[in-house]
Structure formats: structure tokens, C-alpha cells
N, C-alpha and C positions, 0 to 999 in steps of 0.2 A: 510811241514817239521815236521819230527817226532821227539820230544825232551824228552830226559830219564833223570832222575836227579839221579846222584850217590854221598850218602853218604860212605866216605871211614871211615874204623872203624879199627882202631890199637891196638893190644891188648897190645903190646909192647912196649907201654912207661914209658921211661925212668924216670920220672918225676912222674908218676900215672899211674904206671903198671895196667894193666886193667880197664882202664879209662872208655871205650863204656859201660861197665857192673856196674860202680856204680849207686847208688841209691839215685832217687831222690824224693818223695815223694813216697816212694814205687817201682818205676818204674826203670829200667836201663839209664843211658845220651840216649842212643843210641834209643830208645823210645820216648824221649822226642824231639831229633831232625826229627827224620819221622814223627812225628804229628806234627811238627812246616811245616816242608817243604812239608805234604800231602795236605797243603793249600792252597799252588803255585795254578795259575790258569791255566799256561803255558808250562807245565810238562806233557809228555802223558805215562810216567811212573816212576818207584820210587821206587830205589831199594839201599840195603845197600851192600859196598865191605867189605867185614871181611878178617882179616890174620888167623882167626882162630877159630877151632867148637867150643869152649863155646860161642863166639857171635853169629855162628851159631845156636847153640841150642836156644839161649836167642831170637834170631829173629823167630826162628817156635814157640817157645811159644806163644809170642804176635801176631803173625799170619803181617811177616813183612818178606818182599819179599829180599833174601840176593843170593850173590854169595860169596864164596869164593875163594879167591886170594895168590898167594903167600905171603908167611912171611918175606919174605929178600926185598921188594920194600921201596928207602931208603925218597920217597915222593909223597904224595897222586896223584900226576898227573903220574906216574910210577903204582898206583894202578890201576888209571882211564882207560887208556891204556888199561892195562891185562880186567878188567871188560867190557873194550867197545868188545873186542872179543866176549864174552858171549851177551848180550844186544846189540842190532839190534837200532841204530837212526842215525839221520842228526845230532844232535847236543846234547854235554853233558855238563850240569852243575853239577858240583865240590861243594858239598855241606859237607861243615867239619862238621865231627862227634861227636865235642867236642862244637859245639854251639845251648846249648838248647835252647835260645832266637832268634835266628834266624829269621828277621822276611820274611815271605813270597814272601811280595812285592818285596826285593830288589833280589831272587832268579827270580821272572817273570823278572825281570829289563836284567836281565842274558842273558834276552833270546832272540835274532836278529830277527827282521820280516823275514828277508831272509838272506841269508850267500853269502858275496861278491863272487866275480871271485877268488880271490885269493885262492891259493889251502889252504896251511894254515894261518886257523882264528881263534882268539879268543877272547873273550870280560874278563873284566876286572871291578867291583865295585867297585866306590871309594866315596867318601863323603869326605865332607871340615870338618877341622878340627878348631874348635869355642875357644880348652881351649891351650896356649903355654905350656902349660904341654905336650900335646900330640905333639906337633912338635918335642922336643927334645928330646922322649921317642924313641930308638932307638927301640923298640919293634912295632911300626905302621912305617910302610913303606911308606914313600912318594914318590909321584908321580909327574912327569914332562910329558906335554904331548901337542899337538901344538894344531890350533884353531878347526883342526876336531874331538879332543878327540886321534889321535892316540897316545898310545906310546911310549915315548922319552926316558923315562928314571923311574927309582926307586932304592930307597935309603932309609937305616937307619939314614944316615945324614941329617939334613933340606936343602931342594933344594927348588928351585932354594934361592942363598945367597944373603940376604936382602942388596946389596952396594951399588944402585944408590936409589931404593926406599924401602920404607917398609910395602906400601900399596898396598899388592895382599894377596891373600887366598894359604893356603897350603891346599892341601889333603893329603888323606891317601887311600890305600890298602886295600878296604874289602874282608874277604874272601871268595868271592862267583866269580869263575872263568869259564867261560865258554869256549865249543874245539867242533868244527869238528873233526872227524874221524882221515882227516890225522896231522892236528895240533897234537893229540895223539901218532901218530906214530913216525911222528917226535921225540918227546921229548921220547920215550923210546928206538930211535935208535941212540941219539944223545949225546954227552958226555957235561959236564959244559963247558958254555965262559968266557971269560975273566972277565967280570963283574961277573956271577954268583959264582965266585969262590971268589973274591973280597969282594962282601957284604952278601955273603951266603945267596943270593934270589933267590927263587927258579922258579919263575916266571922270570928271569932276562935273563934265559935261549931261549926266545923268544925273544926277543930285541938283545941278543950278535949274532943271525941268522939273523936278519932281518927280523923276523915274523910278520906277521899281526895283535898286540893286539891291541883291542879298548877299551881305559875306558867309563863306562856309570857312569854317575854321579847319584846318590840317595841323596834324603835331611834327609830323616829320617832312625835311626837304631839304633838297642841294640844288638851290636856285642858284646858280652862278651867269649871268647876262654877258657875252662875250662885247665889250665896250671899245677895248682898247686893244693893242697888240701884248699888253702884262696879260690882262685876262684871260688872251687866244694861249699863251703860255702855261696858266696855270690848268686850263681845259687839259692842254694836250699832256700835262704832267701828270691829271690827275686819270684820265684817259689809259695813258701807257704802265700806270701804276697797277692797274688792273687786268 
């Protein structure tokens, strides 16, 4: 099974216009997350999706393997899609552009010893969440899911609701999401469901089909999402600390 890792890279955000291209000890975000993910063990290639040539140019600089993609794709599995046309594999992990701490391990975690019968499949990162800060931070999506790990369900809300007991684990949503081919096609042939239109997840789109996601569970991670300009700050603090 041949597996490609694509980092999608937007130059167009709304929040930190040219986000892929700041600087973090010298270097671009977009740098710092291919040397984070060039570490994967389980990745037989590793390439960046750009909307646009200045991240193109910035990727032949550093000598960083890129395609470019449309500009109008309105989320990174809508990039993935277009990039898996270009880029030949069995299976793609969805590795965000905006997380220079990223670590390795949980992108191999990604990765299925073999891809079921089911035409489409996806696998899904999640990890328990330790601080109740993070349960009722509508910014980590939690997860519902049965005793094989498929899933049931994700939400901004905290699910399942604590009314008979108060003793289970929530997770959450990491961003490291894995697709077959046609799981890809699907989602760029297919319009939002009911749910995905509801909680504005963009993964939820697989669930409102009846798709085949799996979560893998990970214990360890320093998912930090660069969002804002604090964020880009606490990156480069934690970055130069080491």
C-alpha cells in the first residue's frame, strides 16, 4: 500500500493572510511543518498543496516537493481531492499546514495496515481530553464513537451528556485525517449533510453519508493550530525554547 502525505497550505486566510509564509525562526510555518511530518515512518511520499506561487516559490526554495491547487477550495479535504489527481497512492493523510509541532507519531498512527472492503474509508486522530477546559471549548470537536472505534458522531457540544453517569472520558478531534482515493471523490462530488451544515464540521460530512471513518486513538500530542497572531507567538516561543 503506497501512502502520500499532503500538507494543504492556504495562502488566504482570513485570520493570517499568508499564514504558510510566516516566520518562524527564520524559516516559513510551512517548513516547519514538512520537517515535522518528514519524520513520519509510514509515509512513502510528502508533498505540500499550495493555492498559490508565493508558497510555490517558497517550497523550491527550501527544496520542498509542492503542487499547486485551486484557490477557491473552501476546505483542505476539497484540496486533497484536487492534489490526489496529481499524486499517484492507496492512501492520503491530511496533514494541516498550520501545525508546526505536529508530531510524527500520531501522523504514522494515520496510517491502516490495510484499507477494509468498504469502498470509502477513512481514519480519524483522536486523543482523551485530561483538562474540562477543553471539553467545553467549542473549538475541539468531540467525538462519539462505538466499541470498534467507528464513528458515530462529532460535535462542538460536549457528548455524550453526563445524566446517568459522570465517569467516562471525552475526546477530541485531532487534525490528522486520513482518505482513500475514493473517500476523496466522494467529498468533492458531494454537497454538506444535515449535520455538517449544523455544527459546521467539516469532517461530519462523512457520517451524514454513512462513510466509513475510524478513529485511532493516540495518548500523546502537541497539536497547537496556528489561528491567530497569540498562536504564531506561542509557536515561535515554544519553537526557540528548544
Amino acid at each position: 500500500m503506497r501512502t502520500a502525505g499532503i500538507i494543504p497550505a492556504r495562502y488566504a486566510s482570513s485570520r493570517l493572510p499568508g499564514k504558510p509564509l510566516l516566520e518562524i525562526e527564520g524559516r516559513p510555518m510551512v517548513w516547519w511543518v514538512y520537517q515535522r511530518a518528514a519524520q513520519a515512518g509510514r509515509l512513502d511520499e510528502l508533498c505540500v498543496a499550495a493555492d498559490d506561487e508565493r508558497i510555490m516559490e517558497a517550497c523550491r526554495r527550501f527544496g520542498i516537493p509542492a503542487v499547486l491547487t485551486a484557490d477557491t477550495h473552501r476546505c483542505a479535504a476539497e484540496r486533497l481531492a484536487e492534489a490526489s489527481d496529481q499524486i499517484r497512492a492507496d492512501f492520503y493523510v491530511q496533514i494541516n499546514g498550520d501545525e508546526p509541532l505536529i508530531f510524527p507519531d500520531n501522523i504514522d498512527a494515520a496510517v491502516p495496515d490495510c484499507i477494509p472492503e468498504e469502498e470509502e474509508y477513512g481514519t480519524n486522530i483522536i486523543t482523551e481530553m485530561k483538562d474540562p477546559a477543553e471539553v467545553l471549548d467549542p473549538s475541539n470537536i468531540k467525538v462519539v464513537f462505538d466499541e470498534k472505534l467507528r464513528a458515530l458522531y462529532m460535535s462542538r457540544t460536549p457528548v455524550p451528556c453526563p445524566f446517568l453517569s459522570i465517569d467516562f472520558p471525552y475526546y477530541k478531534h485531532v487534525g490528522i485525517i486520513g482518505y482513500n482515493k475514493p473517500m476523496l471523490d466522494f467529498y468533492r462530488t458531494s454537497v454538506p449533510g444535515r449535520f455538517e451544515r449544523i455544527e459546521g464540521i467539516d469532517t461530519l460530512r462523512f457520517l451524514d453519508y454513512g462513510k466509513y471513518l475510524r478513529f485511532i486513538q493516540v495518548e500523546k500530542t502537541e497539536s497547537l493550530s496556528v489561528d491567530t497572531a497569540k498562536d504564531l507567538e506561542r509557536v515561535r516561543r515554544r519553537i526557540a525554547g528548544r
